[in-house]
N, C-alpha and C positions, 0 to 999 in steps of 0.2 A: 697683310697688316699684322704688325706684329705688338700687340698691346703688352703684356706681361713682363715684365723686367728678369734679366737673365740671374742674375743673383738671387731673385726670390723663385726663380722655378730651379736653382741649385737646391737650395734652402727644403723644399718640398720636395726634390726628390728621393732627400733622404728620412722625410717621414712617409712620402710612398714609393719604397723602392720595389715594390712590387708590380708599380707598370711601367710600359713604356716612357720614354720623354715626351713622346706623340700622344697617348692616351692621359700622359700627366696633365698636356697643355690644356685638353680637351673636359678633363673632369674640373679645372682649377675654371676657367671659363663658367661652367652648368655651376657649379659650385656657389660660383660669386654671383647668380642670378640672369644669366643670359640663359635664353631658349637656344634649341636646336638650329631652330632658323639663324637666329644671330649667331652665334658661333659659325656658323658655314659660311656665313657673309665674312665675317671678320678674319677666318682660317684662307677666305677663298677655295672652299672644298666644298662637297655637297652633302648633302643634308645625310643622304645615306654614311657618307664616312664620320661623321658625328657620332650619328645612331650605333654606328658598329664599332666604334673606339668607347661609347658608353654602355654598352652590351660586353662588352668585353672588361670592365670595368668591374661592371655587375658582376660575370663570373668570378673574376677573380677574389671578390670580395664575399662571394657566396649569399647575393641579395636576390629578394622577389623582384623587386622591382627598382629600375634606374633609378628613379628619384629618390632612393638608401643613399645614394651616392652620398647627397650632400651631405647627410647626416655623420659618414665617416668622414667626410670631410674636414668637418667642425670639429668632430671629439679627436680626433689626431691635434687638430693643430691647437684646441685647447688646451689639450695633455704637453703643450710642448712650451707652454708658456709658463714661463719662472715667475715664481711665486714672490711676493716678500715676506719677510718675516717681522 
């Protein structure tokens, strides 16, 4: 199943082009409040290929701990949003 709209994971790859499109779909998922579990149900994958696209994640990002993710998550896509004046 495929939930996330392809124009909005375009959109995100170029505020994280630093991972995969696989590990993109996988942090935008954890990101927007689904668990590990759910994500695997909704990827059709298992729980360990989650875990290792968000470890993977982690390094890249140079975090203690997965759940930083979100927090990059947030202040990227806040920084990307235009201001009024």
């Amino acid at each position: 199943m495929n939930i996330l709209n392809e124009s909005l994971l375009v959109n995100y790859q170029q505020l994280f082009p630093e991972l995969t499109p696989w590990q993109l779909e996988i942090v935008v998922l954890y990101s927007s409040g689904f668990n590990q579990n759910e994500i695997a149900r909704i990827k059709n994958i298992s729980k360990q290929a989650v875990s290792k696209a968000l470890n993977e994640g982690k390094k890249r990002y140079h975090l203690e701990k997965v759940e930083s993710i979100r927090s990059v998550f947030i202040a990227r896509r806040l920084s990307n949003i235009p201001f009024c004046s």
